[in-house]
C-alpha positions in Angstrom: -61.8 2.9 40.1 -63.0 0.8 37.6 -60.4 1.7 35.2 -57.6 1.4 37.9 -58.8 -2.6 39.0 -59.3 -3.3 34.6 -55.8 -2.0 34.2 -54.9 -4.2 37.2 -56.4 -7.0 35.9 -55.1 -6.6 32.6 -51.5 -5.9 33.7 -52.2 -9.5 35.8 -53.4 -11.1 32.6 -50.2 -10.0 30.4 -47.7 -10.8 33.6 -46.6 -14.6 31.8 -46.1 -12.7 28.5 -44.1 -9.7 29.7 -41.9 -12.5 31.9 -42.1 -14.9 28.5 -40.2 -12.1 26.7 -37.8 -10.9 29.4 -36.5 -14.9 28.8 -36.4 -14.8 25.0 -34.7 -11.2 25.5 -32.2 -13.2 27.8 -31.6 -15.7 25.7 -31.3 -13.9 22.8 -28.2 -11.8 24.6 -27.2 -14.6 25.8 -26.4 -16.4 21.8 -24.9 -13.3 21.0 -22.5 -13.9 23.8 -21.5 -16.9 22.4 -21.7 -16.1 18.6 -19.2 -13.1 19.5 -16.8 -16.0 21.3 -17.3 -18.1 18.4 -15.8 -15.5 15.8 -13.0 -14.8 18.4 -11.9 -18.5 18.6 -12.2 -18.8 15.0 -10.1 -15.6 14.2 -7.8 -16.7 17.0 -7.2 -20.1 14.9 -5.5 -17.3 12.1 -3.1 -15.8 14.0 0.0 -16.9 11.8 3.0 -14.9 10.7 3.1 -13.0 7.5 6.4 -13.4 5.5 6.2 -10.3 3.4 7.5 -11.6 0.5 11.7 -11.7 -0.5 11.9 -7.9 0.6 15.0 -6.3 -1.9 16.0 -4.6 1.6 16.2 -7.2 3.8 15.8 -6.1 8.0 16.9 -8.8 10.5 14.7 -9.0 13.6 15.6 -10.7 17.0 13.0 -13.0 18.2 12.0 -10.0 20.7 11.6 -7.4 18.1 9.0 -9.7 16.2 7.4 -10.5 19.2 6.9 -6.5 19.7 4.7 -6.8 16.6 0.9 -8.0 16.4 0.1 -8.8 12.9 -2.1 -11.5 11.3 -1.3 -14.1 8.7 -2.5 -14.1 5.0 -0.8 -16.0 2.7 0.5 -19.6 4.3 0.1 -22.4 1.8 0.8 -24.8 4.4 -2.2 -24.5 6.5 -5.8 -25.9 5.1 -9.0 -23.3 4.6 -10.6 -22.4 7.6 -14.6 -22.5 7.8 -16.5 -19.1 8.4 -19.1 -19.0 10.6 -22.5 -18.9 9.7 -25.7 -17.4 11.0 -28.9 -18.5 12.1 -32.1 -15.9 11.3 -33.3 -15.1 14.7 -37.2 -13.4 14.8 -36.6 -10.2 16.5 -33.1 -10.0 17.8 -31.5 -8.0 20.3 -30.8 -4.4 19.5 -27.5 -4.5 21.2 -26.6 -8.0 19.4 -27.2 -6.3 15.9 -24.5 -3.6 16.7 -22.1 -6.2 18.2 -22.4 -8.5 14.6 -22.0 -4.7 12.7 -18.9 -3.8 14.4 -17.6 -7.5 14.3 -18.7 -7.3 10.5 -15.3 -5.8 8.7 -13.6 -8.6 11.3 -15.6 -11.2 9.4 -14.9 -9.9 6.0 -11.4 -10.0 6.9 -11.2 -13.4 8.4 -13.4 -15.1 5.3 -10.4 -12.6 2.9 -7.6 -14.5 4.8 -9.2 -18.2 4.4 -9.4 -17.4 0.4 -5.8 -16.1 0.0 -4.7 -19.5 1.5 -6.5 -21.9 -0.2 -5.3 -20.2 -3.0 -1.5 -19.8 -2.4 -0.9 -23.5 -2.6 -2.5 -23.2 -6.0 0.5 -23.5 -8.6 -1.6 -23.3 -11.6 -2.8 -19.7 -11.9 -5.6 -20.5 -14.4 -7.2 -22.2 -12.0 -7.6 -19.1 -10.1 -8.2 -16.4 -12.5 -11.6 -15.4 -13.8 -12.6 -15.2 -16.9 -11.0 -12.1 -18.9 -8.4 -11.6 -16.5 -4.5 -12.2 -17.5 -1.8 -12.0 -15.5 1.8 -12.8 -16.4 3.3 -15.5 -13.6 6.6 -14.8 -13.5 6.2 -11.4 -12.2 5.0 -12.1 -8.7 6.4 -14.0 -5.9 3.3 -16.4 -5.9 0.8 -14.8 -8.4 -2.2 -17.1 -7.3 -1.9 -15.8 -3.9 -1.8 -12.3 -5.5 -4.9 -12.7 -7.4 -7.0 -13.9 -5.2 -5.9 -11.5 -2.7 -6.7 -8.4 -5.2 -10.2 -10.0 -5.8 -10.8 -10.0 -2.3 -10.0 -6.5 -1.8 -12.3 -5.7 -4.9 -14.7 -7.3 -2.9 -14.7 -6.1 0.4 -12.0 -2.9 1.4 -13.8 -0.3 2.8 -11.9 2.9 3.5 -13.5 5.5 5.6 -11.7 9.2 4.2 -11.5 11.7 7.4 -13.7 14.8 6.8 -12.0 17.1 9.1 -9.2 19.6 8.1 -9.6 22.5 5.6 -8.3 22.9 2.1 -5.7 23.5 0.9 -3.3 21.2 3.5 -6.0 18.4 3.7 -8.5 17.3 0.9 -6.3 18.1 -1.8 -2.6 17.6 -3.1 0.2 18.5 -6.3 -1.1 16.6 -9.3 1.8 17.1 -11.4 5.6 16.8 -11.0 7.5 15.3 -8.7 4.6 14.5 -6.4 2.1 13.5 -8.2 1.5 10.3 -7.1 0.4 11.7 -3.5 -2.1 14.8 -5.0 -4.1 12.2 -7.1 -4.1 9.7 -4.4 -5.5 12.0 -2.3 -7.6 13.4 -4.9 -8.8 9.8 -6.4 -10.2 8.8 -2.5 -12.1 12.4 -2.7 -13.5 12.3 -5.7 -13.2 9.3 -7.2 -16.1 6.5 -8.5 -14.1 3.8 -6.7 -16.2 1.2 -4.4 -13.9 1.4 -1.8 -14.9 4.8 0.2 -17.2 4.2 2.7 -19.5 6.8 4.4 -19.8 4.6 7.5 -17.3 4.6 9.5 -17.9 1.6 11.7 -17.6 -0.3 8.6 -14.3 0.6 7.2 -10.9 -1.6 7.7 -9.4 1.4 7.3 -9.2 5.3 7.9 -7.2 7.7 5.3 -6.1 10.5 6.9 -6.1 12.7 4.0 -3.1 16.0 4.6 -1.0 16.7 2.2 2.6 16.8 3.6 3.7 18.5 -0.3 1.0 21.5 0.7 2.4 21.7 4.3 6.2 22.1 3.1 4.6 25.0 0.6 2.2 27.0 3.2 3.9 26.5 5.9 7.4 25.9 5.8 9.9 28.8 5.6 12.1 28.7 2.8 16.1 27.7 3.9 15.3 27.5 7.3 15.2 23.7 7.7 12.4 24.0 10.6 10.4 21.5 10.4 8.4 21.8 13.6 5.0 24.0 11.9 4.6 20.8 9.7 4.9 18.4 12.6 2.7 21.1 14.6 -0.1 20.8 11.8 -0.1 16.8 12.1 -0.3 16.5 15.9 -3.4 18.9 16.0 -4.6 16.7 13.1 -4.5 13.9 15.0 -6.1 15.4 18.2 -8.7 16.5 15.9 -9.3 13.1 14.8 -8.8 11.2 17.9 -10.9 13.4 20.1 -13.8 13.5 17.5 -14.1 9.4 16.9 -13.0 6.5 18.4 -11.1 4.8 15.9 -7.7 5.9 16.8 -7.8 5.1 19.9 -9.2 1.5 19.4 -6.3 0.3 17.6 -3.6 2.8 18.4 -4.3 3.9 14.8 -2.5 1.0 13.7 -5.5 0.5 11.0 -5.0 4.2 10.0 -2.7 5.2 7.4 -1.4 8.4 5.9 0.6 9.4 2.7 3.2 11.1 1.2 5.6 11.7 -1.5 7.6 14.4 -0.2 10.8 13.9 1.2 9.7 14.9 4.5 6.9 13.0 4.8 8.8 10.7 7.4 9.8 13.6 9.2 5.9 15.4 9.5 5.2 11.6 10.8 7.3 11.7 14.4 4.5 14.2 15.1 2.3 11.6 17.3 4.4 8.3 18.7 1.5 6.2 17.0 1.0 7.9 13.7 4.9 7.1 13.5 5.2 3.6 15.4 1.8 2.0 15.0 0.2 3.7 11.5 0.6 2.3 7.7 3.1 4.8 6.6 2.6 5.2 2.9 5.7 6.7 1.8 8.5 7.8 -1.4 11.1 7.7 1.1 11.3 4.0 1.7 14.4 4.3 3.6 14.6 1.3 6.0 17.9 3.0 7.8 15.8 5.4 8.8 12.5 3.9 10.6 11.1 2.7 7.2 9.4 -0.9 8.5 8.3 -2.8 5.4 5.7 -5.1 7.6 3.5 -2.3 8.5 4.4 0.7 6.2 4.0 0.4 2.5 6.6 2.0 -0.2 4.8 4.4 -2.8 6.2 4.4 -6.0 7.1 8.2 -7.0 6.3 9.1 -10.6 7.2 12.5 -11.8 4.8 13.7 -14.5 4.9 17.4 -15.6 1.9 17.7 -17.0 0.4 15.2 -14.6 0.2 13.0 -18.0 2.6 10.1 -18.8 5.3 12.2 -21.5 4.0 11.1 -25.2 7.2 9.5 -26.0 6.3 7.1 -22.9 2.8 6.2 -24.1 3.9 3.8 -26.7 7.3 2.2 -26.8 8.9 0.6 -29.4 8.2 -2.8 -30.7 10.7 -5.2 -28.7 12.6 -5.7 -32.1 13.8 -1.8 -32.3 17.7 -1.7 -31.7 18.9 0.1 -28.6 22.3 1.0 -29.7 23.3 2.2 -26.1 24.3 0.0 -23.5 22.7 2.2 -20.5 22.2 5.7 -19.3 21.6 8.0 -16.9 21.4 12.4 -17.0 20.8 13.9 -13.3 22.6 16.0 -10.4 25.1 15.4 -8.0 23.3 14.9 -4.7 23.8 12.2 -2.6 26.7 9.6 -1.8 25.8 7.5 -4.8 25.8 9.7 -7.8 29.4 11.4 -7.4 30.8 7.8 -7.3 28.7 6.6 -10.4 29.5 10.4 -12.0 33.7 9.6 -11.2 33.9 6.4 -12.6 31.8 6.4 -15.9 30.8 10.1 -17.1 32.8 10.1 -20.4 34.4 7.4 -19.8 32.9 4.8 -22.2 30.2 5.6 -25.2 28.7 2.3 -24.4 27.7 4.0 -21.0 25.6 7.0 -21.8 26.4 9.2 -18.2 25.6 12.6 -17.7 25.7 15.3 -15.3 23.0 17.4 -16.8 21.9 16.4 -20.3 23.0 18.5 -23.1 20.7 20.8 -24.8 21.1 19.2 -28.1 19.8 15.8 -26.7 16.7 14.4 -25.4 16.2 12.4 -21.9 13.3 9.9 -22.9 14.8 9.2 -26.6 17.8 8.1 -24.7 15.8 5.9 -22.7 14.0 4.6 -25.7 17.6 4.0 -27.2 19.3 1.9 -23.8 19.1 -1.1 -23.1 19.7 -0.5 -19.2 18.3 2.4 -17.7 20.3 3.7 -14.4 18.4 4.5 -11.1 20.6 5.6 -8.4 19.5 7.4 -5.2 19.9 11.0 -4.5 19.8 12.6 -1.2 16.9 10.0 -1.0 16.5 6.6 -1.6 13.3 6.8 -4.3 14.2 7.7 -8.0 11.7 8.5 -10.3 13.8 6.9 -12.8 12.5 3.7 -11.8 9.1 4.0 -12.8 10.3 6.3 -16.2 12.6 3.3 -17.1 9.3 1.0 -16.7 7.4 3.0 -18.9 10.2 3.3 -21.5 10.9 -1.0 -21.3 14.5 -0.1 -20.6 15.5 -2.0 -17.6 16.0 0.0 -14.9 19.4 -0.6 -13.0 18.6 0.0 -9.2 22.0 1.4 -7.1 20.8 2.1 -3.8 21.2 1.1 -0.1 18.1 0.1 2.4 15.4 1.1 -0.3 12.6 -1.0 -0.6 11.1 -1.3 -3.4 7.4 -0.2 -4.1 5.1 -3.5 -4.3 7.9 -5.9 -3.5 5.8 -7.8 -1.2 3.8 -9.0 -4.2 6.5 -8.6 -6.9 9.5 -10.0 -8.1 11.9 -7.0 -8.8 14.8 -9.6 -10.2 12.4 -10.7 -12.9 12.7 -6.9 -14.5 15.4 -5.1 -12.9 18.8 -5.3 -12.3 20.2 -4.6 -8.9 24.2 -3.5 -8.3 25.6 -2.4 -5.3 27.2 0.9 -4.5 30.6 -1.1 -4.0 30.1 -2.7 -7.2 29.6 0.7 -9.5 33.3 0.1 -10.9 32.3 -2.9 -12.2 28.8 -1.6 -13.8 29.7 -1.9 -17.6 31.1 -5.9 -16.4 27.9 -6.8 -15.2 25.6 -5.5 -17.5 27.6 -6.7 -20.3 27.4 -10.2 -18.2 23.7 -10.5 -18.7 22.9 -13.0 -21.6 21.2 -11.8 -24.5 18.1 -14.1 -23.9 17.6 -12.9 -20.0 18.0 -9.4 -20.9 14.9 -10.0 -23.4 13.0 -12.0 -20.7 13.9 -8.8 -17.8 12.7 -6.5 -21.0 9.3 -9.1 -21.6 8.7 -8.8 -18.0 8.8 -5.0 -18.3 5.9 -5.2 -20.7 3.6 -7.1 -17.9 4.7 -5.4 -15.1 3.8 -1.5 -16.5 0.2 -1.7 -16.2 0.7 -1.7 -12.2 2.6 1.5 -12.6 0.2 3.9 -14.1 -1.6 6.8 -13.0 -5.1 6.3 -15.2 -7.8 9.0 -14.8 -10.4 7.2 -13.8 -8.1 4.4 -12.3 -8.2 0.7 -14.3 -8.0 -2.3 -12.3 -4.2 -3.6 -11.4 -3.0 0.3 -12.0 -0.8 2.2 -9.6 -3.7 3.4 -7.6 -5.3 0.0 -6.9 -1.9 -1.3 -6.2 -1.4 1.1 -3.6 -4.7 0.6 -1.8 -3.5 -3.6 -2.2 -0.2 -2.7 -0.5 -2.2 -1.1 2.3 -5.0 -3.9 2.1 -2.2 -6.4 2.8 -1.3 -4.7 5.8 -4.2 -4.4 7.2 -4.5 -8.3 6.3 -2.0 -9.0 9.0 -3.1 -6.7 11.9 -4.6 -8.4 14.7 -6.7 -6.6 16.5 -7.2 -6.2 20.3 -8.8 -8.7 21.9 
């Protein structure tokens, strides 16, 4: 009894406290409440419109169609730096409040990303941005202070969560030489790689990698001449079920922060497999084709590099000092596939010794010295729009020569292509030695300068360098993710 009236008595005695901290507890929720309102009106005050920069395939949009798209501004030198909110230290908060700020927390990084890039995009003197050490050619990019800083802030803050799910060998792993290489040591670099920008927790990352290999589909799966490609698009559909049923990410965003990539010519194809993965996702894909669903504000064109070895060819490594004649006007050796080769093939093969054109390349002769030895290297599509030619011509400082339709080109939100290519229509192939011979001396040598500055974001290194291929990709998919709003 007297135990029952003491703990009475005491639970009388400690009644003000208990209802003391059932009000800080309220209150506490309560300032959550209206931090979480206060990030929302500040990210509202973003929500601008993206040009993605001079795209070489331009896609007209009716005022409906961009409506149909929610994306978030980055780069608008017009509008002043907005403030980020800050935080006061509260003793003991609110479980539930902590998880609220940690979820909102890649919104934040985000949000404070998107105030840099536009304080610096009105910046027209690029030292002013760069940090010490860093060099960066201006004439390459469409506005290379809002370049830089945007790459510094994905240094600083991308987080990309990697899927675990799937077995080897169709997830986790990919072709690291040829024709595909730039997908298998994607894929293989977010594995394996020292990078920063993996994260184990989910909740933190801006983005989630889905990591199959479309390449190892078409090789385990596919049946050879058959032209069915329903077991691939089988294979991604219970990928995604996997995924979406296991975590909530998808189906937050309609995985319009996930993203998947491919090389293979069919990676388009295995991506109709889910509505969203096609519609909503970051498609990172060869086959840029924007004729055929290819949408160059959410998906992001991956430059395909074909390296037999899965090393750039010795020849490549080193070109020749810019003073070396090249004794040929331009060249190109491949096969006949596609609508634009056989008309390229007809009007210049052995026509001219100025134009060095081949079918296949004779025995006696070899394809990169050629390249070495042109001034203009030619790059038109096959049955697909993406050429490896491009990035070969890039590595050789011959200029490439880019005859396609509806391709856009990899990183041509951030890079100006007419400052180290040359583009002629198919219509215009007849007129191909005209043109090139049309180029003054002293802009060919500034295209050929530019050629130099522009390599370093083409190459696969092993480990990756900063500005190489692989950190350009993850920017092209960082700038996407930029622009997405998310749901309110």
């Amino acid at each position: 009894m007297k135990t029952r009236n003491g703990g009475v008595s005491a639970y009388v005695a400690t009644a003000p406290a208990i209802v003391l901290t059932i009000v800080v507890v309220v209150l506490i929720v309560s300032l959550g409440a209206v931090f979480s309102c206060f990030l929302s009106s500040i990210d509202s005050k973003q929500e601008l419109v993206i040009p993605i920069a001079q795209l070489q395939s331009k896609i007209n949009l009716t005022n409906q169609q961009s409506d149909d798209y929610k994306f978030r501004a980055v780069m608008s030198p017009d509008h002043h730096r907005l403030s980020t909110p800050s935080f006061p230290l509260l003793l003991n908060p609110n479980r539930t409040f902590i998880a609220k700020r940690r979820r909102r927390r890649p919104e934040i990084e985000l949000a404070r990303a998107r105030a840099a890039i536009r304080q610096a995009a009105s910046v027209h003197n690029l030292s002013q941005v760069l940090r010490s050490g860093d060099i960066l050619s201006s004439d390459i990019y469409h506005n290379p202070s809002e370049f830089y800083q945007s790459y510094i802030e994905m240094e600083k803050r991308f987080k990309v969560y990697v899927y675990e799910e799937g077995e080897l060998p169709m997830v986790h792993d990919g072709p690291c030489k040829n024709i595909y290489t730039t997908e298998g040591r994607f894929i293989m670099e977010m594995e394996h790689g020292t990078h920063k920008f993996r994260t184990k927790h989910a909740h933190q990352a801006h983005v989630y990698f889905m990591p199959f290999s479309v390449t190892w589909m078409v090789k385990y799966l596919y049946k050879p001449d058959s032209y069915d490609i329903t077991p691939l698009r089988h294979f991604v559909s219970d990928y995604v079920r996997l995924i979406s049923t296991k975590h909530p990410f998808w189906n937050k965003t309609h995985a319009a922060d996930h993203f998947m990539l491919s090389c293979h010519d069919w990676g388009p194809h295995a991506s109709k497999a889910h509505p969203n993965l096609y519609t909503n996702s970051i498609r990172v894909l060869c086959n840029a084709n924007s004729s055929e669903g290819f949408d160059p504000r959410k998906d992001v064109s991956l430059p395909e590099i074909n390296l037999h070895s899965g090393n750039i060819p010795f020849k490549l490594l080193s070109p020749p000092p810019p003073t070396t004649p090249r004794p040929h006007l331009t060249f190109f050796a491949g096969g006949v596939h596609g609508p634009i080769r056989p008309i390229l093939l007809q009007h210049w093969m052995g026509r001219d010794p100025d134009l060095q054109i081949y079918e296949y390349l004779p025995k006696h002769l070899d394809y990169y010295s050629l390249m070495l030895a042109s001034k203009y290297c030619l790059c038109p599509s096959g049955y697909e729009v993406a050429s490896p030619r491009i990035v070969e011509a890039v590595y050789s400082e011959c200029v490439p020569v880019i005859i396609s339709e509806n391709y856009v080109l990899p990183f041509s939100d951030v890079l100006k292509w007419e400052a180290f290519s040359v583009s002629v229509k198919v219509s215009e192939i007849s007129r191909l030695k005209k043109i090139l011979m049309g180029v003054r001396e002293e802009e060919y040598l500034r295209l050929k300068e530019n050629l130099r500055q522009v390599r370093r974001h083409f190459v696969l290194n092993q480990p990756p360098q900063r500005f190489d291929v692989f950190h350009m990709i993850l920017h092209s998919v960082w700038l996407r993710r930029l622009n997405l709003k998310p749901e309110e």
